[in-house]
C-alpha positions, -999 to 999 in steps of 0.1 A, spaced: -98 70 64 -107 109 62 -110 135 88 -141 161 86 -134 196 101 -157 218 107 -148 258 110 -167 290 117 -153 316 91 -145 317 56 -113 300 45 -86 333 35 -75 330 -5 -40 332 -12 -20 356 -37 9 354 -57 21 315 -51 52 311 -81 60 268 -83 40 245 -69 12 257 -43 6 232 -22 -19 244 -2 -26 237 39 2 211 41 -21 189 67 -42 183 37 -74 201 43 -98 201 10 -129 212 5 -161 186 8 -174 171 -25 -136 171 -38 -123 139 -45 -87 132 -31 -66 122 -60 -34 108 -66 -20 138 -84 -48 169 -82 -47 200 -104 -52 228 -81 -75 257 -93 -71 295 -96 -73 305 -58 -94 335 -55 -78 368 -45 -72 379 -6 -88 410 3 -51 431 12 -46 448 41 -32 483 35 1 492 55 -7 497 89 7 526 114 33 527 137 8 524 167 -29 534 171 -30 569 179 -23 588 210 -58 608 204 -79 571 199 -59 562 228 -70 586 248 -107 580 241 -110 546 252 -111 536 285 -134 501 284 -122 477 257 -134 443 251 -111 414 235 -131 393 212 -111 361 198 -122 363 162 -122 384 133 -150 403 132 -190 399 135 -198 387 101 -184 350 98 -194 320 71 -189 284 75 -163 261 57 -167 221 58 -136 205 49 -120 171 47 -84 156 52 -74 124 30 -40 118 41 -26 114 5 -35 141 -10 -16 174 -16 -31 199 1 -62 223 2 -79 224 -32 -100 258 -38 -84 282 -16 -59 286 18 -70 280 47 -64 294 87 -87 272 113 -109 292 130 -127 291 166 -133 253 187 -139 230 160 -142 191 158 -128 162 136 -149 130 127 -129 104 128 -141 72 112 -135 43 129 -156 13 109 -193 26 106 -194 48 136 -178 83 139 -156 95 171 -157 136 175 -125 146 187 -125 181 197 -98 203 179 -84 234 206 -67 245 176 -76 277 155 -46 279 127 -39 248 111 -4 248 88 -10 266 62 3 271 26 33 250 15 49 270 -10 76 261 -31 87 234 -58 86 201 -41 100 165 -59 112 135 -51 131 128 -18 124 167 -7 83 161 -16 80 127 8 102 147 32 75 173 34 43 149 31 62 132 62 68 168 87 31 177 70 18 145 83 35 147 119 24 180 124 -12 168 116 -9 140 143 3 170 170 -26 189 162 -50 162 168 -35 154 199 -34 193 207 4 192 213 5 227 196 -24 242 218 -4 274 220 -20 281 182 -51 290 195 -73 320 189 -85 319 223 -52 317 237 -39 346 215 -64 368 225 -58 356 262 -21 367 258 -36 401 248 -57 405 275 -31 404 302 -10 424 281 -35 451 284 -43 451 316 -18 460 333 -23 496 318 -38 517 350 -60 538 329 -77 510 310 -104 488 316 -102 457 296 -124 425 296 -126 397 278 -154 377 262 -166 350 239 -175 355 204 -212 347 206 -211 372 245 -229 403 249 -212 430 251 -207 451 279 -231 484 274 -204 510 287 -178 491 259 -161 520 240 -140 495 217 -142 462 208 -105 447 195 -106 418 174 -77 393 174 -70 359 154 -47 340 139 -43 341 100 -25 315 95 7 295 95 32 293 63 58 267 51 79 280 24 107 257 16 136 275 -2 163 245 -11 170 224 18 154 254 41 119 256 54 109 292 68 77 291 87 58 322 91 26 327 117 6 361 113 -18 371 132 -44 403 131 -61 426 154 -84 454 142 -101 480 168 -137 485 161 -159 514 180 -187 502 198 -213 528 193 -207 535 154 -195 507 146 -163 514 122 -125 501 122 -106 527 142 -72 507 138 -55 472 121 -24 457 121 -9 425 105 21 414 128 45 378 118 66 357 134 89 338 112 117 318 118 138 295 92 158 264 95 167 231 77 137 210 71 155 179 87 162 203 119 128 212 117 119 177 124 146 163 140 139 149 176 103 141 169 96 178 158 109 196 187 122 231 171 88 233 152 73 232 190 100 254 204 87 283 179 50 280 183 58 288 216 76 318 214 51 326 185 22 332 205 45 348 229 58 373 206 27 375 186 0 384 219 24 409 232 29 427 201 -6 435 194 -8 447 226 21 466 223 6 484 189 -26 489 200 -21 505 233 12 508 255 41 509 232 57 540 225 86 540 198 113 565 208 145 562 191 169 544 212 206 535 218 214 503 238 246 491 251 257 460 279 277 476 306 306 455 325 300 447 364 317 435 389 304 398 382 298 402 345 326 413 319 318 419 286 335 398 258 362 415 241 357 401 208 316 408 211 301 440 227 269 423 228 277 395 252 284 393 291 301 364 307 302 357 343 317 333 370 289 334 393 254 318 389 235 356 401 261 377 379 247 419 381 235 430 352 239 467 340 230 484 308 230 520 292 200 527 274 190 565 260 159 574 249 151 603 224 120 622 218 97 612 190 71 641 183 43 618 175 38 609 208 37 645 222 63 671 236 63 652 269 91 627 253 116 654 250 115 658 283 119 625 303 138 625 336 157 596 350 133 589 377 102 590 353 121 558 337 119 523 351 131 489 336 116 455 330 140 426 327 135 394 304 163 364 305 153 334 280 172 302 277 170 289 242 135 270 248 113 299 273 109 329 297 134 316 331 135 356 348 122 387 348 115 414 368 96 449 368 97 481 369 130 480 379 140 523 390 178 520 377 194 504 350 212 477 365 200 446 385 216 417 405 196 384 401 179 368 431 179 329 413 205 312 404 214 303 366 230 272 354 267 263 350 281 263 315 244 282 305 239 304 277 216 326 281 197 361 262 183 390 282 167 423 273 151 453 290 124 474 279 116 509 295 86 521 305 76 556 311 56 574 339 41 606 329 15 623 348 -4 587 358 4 574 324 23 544 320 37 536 283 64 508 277 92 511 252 106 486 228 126 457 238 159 467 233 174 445 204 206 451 185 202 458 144 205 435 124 225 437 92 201 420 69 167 430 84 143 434 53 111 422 63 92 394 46 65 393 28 32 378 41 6 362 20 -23 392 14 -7 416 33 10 446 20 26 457 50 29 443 83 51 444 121 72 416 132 101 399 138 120 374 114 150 348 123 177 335 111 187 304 125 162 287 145 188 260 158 210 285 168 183 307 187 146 314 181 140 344 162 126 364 194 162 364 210 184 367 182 193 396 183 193 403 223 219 406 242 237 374 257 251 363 287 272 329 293 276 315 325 315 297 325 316 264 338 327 255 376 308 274 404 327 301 419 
């Protein structure tokens, strides 16, 4: 039985794979490739790498656009790939490949074909890493059960369309932008003064031992609309690592857990770089309430008796010259907060622009819950509005990864996805003690 997927862009080479490559762990190969019981990979072609990015777009750039359009693909000039899956075999042959806009599998079913639409646009990509034995049918077996998710689109949230979507709303709640968003194939508005691609590169499994890290990167690059040329790219991750028998414990349920807060982290983010985040250094701290003590033996953690403890925090800003003089002089009441609080598995509160730094919540939380929570400032300067980082404590070992292609890219990396997803690790925490007071 084979599957025939057909994309809209070229398939992305891969760069520097040490072991065994096994390439787009569903099992994607190219069309006139026969499947074979043990296939000798070729020499994969070299990736185009994307130079270190910036910080954030510049404040200048910023300034000059006011209409933006969000286009869920990487650019105008896009080739065709026709591909086949054969179960058994050991992964993509001739390349690495990343799905691409609305495509379609053929299933065969006797002599007739059925066209199952795909809403997918990254398909797992390169499996890196020497495989054998038990640890090899292991892998085959969470390859294989991803593949079946996908087909069923149980892991929508991967979706080009949906990334871009999260990007969208991230922009618009800017006051002093105008931001649409369109199909691929749309015209485009005539008073457009930027276009801003965004898509998914790909997804990676690396398996390391008995740990599999899984890495999603996505891109966005800023085009002008009138001349035509790249104003602005960024490569931003999401990785998180775990046992591969955690990974598919429970019928795969981590591996769904961080696709979600993938294309969570991922759509803000290039938001964030493109237009409304501005990096000021910053010093955070929890502060003790009358409903929330913090733990003696972690500064990082709140516990409370009460199912709508107060929250309170102490967060300074510094000036950062690259974002103008203005940010040496921020008052109190030209800072407000938002408010995040995540369970281990999604979003369950928030609130906005918040005008102090504290907060009492207005839902209740659950009894014996463990909880993370973080605020992020925003600034209001002279009808401006620019958000801050999500405050996050360091981490000791934060050296960044490195991502297939890419010479330098923005993210966020975990440690142990059991524990908590990467996004939240290193938030602060809150536990509410058992027996309702």
């Amino acid at each position: 039985m084979s599957y025939n997927v057909q994309t809209n862009r070229i398939a992305a080479g891969r760069t520097g794979v040490s072991g065994i490559a096994l390439l787009l762990g569903l099992g994607l190969c190219f069309a006139g490739v026969a499947a074979q019981e043990s296939p000798s990979v070729p020499p994969v072609p070299v990736e185009e790498v994307v130079g270190p990015p910036p910080d954030h777009m510049s404040e200048t750039l910023r300034k000059e656009i006011n209409n933006i359009v969000v286009i869920a693909t990487r650019g105008p000039a896009e080739g065709e790939v026709v591909g086949t899956y054969e179960k058994g075999t050991a992964g993509l042959i001739d390349g690495a490949a990343g799905g691409t806009r609305i495509g379609r599998i053929v299933k065969e079913v006797g002599p007739v074909p059925v066209v199952i639409p795909i809403p997918i646009l990254v398909i797992p990509g390169a499996i890196f890493g020497g495989l054998s034995g038990a640890a090899k049918r292991e892998i085959q077996e969470f390859r294989d059960a991803l593949t079946e998710e996908l087909i069923a689109a149980e892991t929508d949230s991967l979706t080009d369309d949906g990334l871009a979507l999260d990007v969208f709303w991230g922009l618009r709640k800017l006051p002093n932008l105008n931001s649409k968003i369109i199909a691929p194939t749309a015209e485009v508005p005539a008073d457009t003064d930027a276009l801003l691609y965004v898509v998914f590169r790909g997804v990676e499994i690396d398996v390391q031992g008995k740990e599999a890290i899984i890495t999603t990167s996505a891109e966005a690059k800023v085009r002008g609309n009138t001349n035509g040329r790249d104003v602005f790219s960024t490569v931003v991750y999401y990785q998180d690592r775990d046992t591969l028998r955690d990974w598919t414990d429970n019928n795969n349920a981590l591996w769904r857990e961080y696709v979600n807060y993938a294309r969570h982290f991922l759509g803000r983010e290039i938001s964030a770089e493109v237009f409304d985040r501005i990096k000021l250094p910053y010093t955070f701290a929890v502060a003790k309430t009358d409903t929330a003590s913090r733990n003696r033996k972690d500064a990082h953690q709140l516990v409370s008796k009460t199912l709508r403890p107060t929250l309170a925090w102490d967060l300074q800003v510094s000036g950062n010259d690259a974002y103008g003089a203005w940010t040496h002089a921020l008052t109190e009441a030209e800072i407000f907060y938002d408010l995040e609080i995540y369970d281990n598995h999604r979003l369950i509160y928030f609130e906005e622009q918040l005008p102090d730094p504290r907060h009492t919540l207005n839902m209740d939380l659950e009894q014996c819950g463990v909880y993370r929570w973080s605020v992020r400032p925003s600034y209001h300067v002279d009808g401006d509005v620019r958000y801050g980082e999500w405050a996050r404590f360091p981490d000791a070992n934060d050296e960044a990864p490195k991502i297939s292609g890419v010479v330098s890219a923005t993210g966020i990396h975990g440690r142990d996805a059991s524990a908590a997803p990467a996004y939240i690790q290193n938030f602060a925490s809150l536990d509410i003690k058992c027996g309702r007071r």
